[in-house]
C-alpha positions as CSV (number, residue, x, y, z in Angstrom):
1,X,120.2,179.0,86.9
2,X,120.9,175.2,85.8
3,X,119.8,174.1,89.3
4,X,116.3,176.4,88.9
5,X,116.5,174.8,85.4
6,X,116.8,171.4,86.5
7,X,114.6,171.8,89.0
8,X,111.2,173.0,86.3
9,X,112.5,170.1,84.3
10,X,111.7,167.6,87.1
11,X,108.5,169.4,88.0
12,X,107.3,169.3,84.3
13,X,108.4,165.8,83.7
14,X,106.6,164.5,87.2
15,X,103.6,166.6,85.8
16,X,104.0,164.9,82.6
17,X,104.0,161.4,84.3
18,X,101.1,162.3,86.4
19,X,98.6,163.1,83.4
20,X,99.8,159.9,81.3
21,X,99.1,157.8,84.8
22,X,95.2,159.4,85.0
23,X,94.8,159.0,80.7
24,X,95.0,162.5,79.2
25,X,96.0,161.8,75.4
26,X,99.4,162.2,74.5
27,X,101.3,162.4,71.0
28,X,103.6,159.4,70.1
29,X,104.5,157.5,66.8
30,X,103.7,153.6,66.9
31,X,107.4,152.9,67.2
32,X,107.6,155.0,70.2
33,X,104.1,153.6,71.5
34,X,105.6,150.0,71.1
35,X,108.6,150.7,73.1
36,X,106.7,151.7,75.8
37,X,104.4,148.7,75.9
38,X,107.9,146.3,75.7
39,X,109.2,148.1,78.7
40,X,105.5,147.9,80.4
41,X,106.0,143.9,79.6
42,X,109.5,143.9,80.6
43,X,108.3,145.4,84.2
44,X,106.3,142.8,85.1
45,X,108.0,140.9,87.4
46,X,107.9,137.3,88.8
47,X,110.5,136.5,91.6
48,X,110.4,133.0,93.5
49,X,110.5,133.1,97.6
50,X,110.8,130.0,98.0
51,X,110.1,126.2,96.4
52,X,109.7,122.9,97.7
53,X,107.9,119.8,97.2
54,X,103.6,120.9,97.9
55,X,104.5,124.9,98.0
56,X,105.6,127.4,95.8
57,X,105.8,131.6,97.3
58,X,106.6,134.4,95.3
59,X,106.1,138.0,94.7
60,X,104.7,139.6,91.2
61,X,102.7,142.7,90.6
62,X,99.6,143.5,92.8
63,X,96.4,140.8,91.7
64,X,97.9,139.2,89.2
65,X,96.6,136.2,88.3
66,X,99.4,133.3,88.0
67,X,99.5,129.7,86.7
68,X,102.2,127.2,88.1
69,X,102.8,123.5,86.5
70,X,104.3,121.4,88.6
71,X,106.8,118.6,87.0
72,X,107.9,115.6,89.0
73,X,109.0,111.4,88.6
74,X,105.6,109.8,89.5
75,X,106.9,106.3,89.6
76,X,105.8,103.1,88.4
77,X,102.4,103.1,91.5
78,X,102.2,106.9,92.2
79,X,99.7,108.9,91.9
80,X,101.5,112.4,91.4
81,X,100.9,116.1,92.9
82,X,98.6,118.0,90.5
83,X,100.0,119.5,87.3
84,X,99.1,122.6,87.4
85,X,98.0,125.0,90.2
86,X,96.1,128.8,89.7
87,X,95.9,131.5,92.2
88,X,95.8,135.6,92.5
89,X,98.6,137.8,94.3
90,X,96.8,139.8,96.6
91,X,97.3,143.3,96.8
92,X,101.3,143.6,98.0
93,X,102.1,141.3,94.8
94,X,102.6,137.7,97.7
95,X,100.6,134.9,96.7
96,X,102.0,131.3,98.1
97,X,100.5,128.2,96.3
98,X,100.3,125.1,97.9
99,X,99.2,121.7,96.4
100,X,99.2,118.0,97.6
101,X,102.0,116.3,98.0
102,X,101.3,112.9,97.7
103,X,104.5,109.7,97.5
104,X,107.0,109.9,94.5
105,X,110.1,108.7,94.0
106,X,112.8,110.9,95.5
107,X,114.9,113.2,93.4
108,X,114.4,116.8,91.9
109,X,111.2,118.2,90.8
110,X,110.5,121.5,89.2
111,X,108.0,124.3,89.4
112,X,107.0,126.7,86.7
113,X,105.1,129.9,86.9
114,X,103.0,132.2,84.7
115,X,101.9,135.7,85.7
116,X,99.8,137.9,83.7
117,X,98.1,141.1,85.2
118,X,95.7,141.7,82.4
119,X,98.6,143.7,80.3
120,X,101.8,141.8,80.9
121,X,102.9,138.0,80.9
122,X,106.4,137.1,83.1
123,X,106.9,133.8,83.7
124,X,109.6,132.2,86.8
125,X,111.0,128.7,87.6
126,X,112.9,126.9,90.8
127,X,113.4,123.6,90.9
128,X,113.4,121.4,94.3
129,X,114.0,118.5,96.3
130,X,111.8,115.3,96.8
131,X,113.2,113.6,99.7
132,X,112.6,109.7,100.5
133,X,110.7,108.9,103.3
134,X,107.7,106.4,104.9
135,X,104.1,107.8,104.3
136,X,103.2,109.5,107.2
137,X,99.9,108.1,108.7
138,X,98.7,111.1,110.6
139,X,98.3,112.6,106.9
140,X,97.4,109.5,104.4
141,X,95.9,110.3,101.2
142,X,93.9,107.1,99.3
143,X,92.6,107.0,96.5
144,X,89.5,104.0,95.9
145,X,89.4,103.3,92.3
146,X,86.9,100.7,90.7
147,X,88.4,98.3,88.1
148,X,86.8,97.5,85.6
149,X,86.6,94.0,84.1
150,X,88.2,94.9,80.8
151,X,91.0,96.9,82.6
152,X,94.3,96.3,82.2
153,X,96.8,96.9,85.5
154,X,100.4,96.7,84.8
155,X,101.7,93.9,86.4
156,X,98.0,92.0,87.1
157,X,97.8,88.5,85.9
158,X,94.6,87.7,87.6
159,X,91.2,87.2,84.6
160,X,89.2,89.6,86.1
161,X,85.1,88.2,86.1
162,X,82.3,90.7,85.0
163,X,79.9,88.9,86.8
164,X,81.6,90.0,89.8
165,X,81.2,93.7,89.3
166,X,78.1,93.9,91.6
167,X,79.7,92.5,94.5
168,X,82.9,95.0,93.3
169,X,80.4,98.0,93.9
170,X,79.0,96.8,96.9
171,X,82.7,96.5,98.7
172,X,83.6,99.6,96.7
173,X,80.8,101.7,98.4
174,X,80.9,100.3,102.0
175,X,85.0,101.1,102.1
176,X,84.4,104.4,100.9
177,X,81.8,105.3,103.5
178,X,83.4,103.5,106.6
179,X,87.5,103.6,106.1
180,X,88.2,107.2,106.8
181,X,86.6,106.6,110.3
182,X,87.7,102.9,110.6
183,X,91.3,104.0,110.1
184,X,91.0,106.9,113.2
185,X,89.5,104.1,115.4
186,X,92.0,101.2,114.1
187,X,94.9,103.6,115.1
188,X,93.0,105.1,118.3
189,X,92.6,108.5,116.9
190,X,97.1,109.0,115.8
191,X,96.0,108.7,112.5
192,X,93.7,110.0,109.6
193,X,93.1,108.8,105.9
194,X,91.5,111.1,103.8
195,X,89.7,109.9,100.7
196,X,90.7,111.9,97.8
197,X,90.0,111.9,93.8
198,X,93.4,112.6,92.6
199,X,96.8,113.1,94.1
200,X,96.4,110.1,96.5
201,X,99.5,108.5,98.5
202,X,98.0,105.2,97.6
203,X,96.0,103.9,95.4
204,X,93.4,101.1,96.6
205,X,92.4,99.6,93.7
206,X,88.9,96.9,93.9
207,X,89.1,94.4,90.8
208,X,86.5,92.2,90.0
209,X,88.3,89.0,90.7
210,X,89.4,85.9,92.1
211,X,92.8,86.2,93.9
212,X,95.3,87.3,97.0
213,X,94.6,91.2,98.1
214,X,98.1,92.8,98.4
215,X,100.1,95.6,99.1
216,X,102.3,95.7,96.2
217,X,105.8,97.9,95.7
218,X,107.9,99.3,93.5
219,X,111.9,99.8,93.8
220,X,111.2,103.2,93.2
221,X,109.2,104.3,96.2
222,X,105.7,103.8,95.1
223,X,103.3,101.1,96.0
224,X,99.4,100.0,95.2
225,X,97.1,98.2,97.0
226,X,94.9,95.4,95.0
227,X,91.6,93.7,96.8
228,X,90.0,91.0,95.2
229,X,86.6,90.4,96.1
230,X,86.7,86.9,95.8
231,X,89.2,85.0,97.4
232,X,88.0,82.0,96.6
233,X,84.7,80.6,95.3
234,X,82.4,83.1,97.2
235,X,82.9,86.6,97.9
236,X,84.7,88.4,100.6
237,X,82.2,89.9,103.7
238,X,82.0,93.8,103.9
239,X,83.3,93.3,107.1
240,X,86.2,90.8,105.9
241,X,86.9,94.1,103.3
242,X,88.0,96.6,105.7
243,X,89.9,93.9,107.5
244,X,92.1,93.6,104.2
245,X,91.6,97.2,103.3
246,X,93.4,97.9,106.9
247,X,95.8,95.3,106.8
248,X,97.2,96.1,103.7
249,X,97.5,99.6,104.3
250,X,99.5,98.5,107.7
251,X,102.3,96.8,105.2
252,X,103.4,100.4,104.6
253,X,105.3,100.0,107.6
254,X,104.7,96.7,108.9
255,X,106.2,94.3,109.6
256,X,110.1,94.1,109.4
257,X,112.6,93.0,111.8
258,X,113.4,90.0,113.2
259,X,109.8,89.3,114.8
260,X,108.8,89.5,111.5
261,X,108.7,86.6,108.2
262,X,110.0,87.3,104.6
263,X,105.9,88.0,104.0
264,X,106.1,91.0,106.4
265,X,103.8,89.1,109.2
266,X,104.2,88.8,113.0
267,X,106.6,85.1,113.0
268,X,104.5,84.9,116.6
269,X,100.6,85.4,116.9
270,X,101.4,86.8,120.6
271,X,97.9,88.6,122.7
272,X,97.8,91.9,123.1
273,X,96.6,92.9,126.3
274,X,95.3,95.9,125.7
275,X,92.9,94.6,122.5
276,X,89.7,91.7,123.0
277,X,88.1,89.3,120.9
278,X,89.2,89.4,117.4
279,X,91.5,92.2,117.7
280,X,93.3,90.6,120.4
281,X,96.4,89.6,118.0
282,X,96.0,92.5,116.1
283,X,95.9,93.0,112.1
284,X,99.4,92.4,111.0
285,X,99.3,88.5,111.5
286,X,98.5,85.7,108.5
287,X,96.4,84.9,108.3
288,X,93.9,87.7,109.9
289,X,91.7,86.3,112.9
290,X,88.1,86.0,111.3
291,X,85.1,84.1,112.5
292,X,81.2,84.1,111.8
293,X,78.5,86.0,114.2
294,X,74.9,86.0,113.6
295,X,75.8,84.8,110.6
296,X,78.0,87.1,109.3
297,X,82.0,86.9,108.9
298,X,83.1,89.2,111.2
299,X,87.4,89.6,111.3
300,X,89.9,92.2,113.2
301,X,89.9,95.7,112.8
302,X,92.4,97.0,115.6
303,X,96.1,97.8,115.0
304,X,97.9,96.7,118.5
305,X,100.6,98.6,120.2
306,X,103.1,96.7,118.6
307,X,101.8,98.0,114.8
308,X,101.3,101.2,115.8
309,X,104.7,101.8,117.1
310,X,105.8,100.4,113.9
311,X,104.2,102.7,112.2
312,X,106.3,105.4,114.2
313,X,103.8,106.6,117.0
314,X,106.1,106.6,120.3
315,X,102.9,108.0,122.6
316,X,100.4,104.7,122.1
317,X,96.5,105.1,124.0
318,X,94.5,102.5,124.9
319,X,92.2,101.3,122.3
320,X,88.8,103.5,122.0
321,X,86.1,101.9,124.4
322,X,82.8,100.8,122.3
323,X,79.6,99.0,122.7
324,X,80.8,95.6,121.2
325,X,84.0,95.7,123.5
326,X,82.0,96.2,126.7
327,X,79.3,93.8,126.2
328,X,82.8,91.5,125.2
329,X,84.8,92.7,128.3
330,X,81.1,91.4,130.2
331,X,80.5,88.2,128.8
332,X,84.0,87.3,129.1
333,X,84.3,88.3,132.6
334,X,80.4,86.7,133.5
335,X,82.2,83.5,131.7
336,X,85.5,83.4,133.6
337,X,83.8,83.5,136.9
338,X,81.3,81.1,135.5
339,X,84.7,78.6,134.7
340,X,86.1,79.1,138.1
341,X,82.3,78.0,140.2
342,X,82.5,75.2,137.3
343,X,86.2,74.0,138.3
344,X,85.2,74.6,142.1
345,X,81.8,72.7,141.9
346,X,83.5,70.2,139.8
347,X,86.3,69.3,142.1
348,X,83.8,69.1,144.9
349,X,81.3,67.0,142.8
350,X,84.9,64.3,142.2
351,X,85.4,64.5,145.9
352,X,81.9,63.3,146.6
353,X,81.7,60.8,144.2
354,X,85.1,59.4,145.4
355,X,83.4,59.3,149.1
356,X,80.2,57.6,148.0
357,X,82.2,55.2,145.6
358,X,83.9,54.2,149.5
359,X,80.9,53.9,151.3
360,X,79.2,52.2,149.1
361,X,82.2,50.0,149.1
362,X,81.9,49.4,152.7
363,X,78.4,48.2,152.7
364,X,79.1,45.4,149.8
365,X,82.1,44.6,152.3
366,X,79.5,43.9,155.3
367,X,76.6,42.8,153.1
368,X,79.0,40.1,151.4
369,X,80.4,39.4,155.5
370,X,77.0,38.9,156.7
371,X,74.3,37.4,154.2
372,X,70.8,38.4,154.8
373,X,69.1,38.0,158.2
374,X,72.7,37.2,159.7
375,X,74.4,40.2,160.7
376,X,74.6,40.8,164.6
377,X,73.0,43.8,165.8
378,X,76.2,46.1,166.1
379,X,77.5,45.6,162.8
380,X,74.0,45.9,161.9
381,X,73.7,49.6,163.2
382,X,77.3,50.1,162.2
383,X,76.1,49.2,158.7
384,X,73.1,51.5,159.0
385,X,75.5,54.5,160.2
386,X,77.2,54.1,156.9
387,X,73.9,54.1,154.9
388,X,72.9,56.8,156.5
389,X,76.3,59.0,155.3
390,X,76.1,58.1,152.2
391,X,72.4,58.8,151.4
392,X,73.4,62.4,153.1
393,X,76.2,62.7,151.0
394,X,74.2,61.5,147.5
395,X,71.5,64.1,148.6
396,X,74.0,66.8,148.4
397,X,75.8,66.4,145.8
398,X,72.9,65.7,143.3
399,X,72.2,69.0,144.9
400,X,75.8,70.0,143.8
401,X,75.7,68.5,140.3
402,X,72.3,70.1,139.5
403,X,73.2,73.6,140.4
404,X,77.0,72.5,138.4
405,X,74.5,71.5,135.2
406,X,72.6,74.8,135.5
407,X,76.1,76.7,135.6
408,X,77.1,75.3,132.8
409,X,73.5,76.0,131.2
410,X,74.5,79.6,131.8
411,X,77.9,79.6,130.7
412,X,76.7,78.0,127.4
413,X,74.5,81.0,126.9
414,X,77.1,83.9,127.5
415,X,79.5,82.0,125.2
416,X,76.5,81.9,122.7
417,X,76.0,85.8,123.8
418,X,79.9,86.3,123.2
419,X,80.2,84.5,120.1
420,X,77.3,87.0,118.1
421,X,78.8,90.0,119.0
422,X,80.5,91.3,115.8
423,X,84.1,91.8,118.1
């Protein structure tokens, strides 16, 4: 009887249950309806998965919508992760946040989440680990900020110029269209840079001034890249921009070692084989290899194999093949096999002129034997012999030298050719 009692208890109470759970009224004092709602808030759970630096996972009721802060050192240069991060559990209760997780100083960090489903509010928090480590390049988040002239940058000395805000646009707007692809190509397709608005790995800040661009960083981690767009009393090219852009980016990891100087350059300006023209030294040398074309200041835009391995890439490509490095690879092919006829023809022209200088040496030795009218008939047709080879060999080699002069005529122009390509 107390089991078949027990038993229409359970029934009753499930039945009970069931009718609250579809809405039918029920009778209940406001104490007893507030106890209910406490232990309806108390049920709302928030339990962390997992946490580390960029990701946060963990389960809570079924759609609800959660709020995470995120809390870390962002150093003296950085940038910082965002603070705060929204996003919906879907319909098991999972949701897994992620976030950027741009350079900081190592140490601990610490996430913080709010859950509310509409009724109930739970909130959760894990702390984690921020290891040290180089930026990676394959993944570099930058950041292009425009200084003002009135601006104030911790640890800038430099007056900045108003009146050199136009050409701080200008550079400002050419980086920010070309350097996302410009760093792909300058790597040979290891790396990518993605622009970003906040949450960068590096700033790259333009200031409206006079002064040395730099990659400046901080004991704790962090760094900052400043370009100046005057570096003297004119401004810098566009094209000289993302040479400095580039270069100071490389000082994340370059140059160190003992091929390297206390300014983190190459010590030796040594050719790399695989690069051409400008490039051929590569970016990471003092200073960078510029030069004018068409009347524009052209400069290096190639990391060589030597960089990039710096930068930690073991499996190093050739350079990309483009339209400026062909028509360079031409001309300075056309112009090395121009310089070797040149040598060749000019060695044979010497030779010549050596002979003639002989022959004609011979006949002032028989002219100044025998004076006019006096020379007997054998040394006469002797001296005629000789004549005769040396206005032979003064045909030919006038021939020689006028086909040497229109050689050089040509090299001049493919060196004229080579030096307006932009390479």
């Amino acid at each position: 009887m107390r089991l078949l009692k027990f038993i229409g208890a359970t029934l009753c109470g499930l039945a009970l249950t069931s009718c609250v759970t579809q809405g039918a009224s029920r009778d209940g004092d406001p104490e007893t309806d507030r106890s209910f709602s406490s232990r309806e808030a108390q049920n709302l759970g928030v339990r962390v998965m997992s946490s580390s630096y960029g990701a946060l996972a963990i389960a809570t009721a079924p759609r609800a919508s959660c709020r995470l802060e995120v809390t870390v050192d962002r150093g003296m240069f950085g940038d910082g992760p965002p603070m705060t991060v929204e996003g919906s559990a879907d319909g098991s209760g999972s949701l897994a946040l992620r976030y950027p997780a741009p350079q900081v100083p190592p140490g601990l960090g610490r996430h913080a989440v709010t859950c509310d489903d509409g009724r109930r509010a739970a909130s959760a928090s894990a702390e984690f680990e921020i290891a040290s480590g180089p930026l990676d390049p394959r993944g570099l988040r930058v950041r292009l900020e425009r200084v003002e002239a009135t601006t104030i940058l911790p640890g800038v000395t430099t007056r900045l110029d108003p009146s050199l805000l136009p050409a701080r646009d200008e550079i400002a707007a050419y980086l920010a269209t070309i350097l996302e692809d410009q760093w792909r190509i300058a790597t040979r397709g290891l790396g990518t840079l993605t622009l970003v608005r906040s949450s960068a790995d590096v700033v790259l800040y333009v200031l409206p001034g006079r002064g040395t661009s730099l990659n400046e960083r901080s004991s704790d981690g962090t760094e900052r890249l400043l370009i100046y767009v005057a570096d003297g009393p004119s401004t810098i090219s566009m094209g000289k921009s993302l040479s400095i852009a580039l270069h100071e980016l490389g000082h994340t990891w370059c140059c160190f070692g003992p091929a390297a100087g206390p300014d983190e350059h190459w010590l030796e300006r040594s050719a790399a084989p695989e690069l051409a023209g400008l490039n051929r030294f590569g970016l990471m040398v003092h200073p960078v290899p510029c030069r004018i074309a068409s009347g524009s200041e052209v400069c290096a835009t190639r990391f060589s194999d030597r960089e990039l391995r710096a930068m930690g890439f073991a499996d190093v490509p050739m350079p990309f093949s483009d339209e400026c490095s062909t028509k360079l690879g031409d001309l300075d092919a056309q112009i090395s096999s121009l310089d070797r006829s040149l040598a060749e023809s000019g060695q044979a022209i010497d030779a010549a002129n050596e002979t003639l200088a002989r022959l004609v040496d011979q006949l002032k030795g028989l002219e100044s034997q025998y004076p006019e009218q006096t020379m007997p008939p054998d040394v006469r047709a002797a001296y005629g012999r000789i004549a005769e080879t040396y206005e032979a060999l003064y045909r030919e080699t006038s021939r020689v030298i006028a086909e040497y002069n229109r050689t050089v005529q040509s090299r001049n122009a493919a060196a004229a050719k080579r030096a307006d390509l932009p390479c």
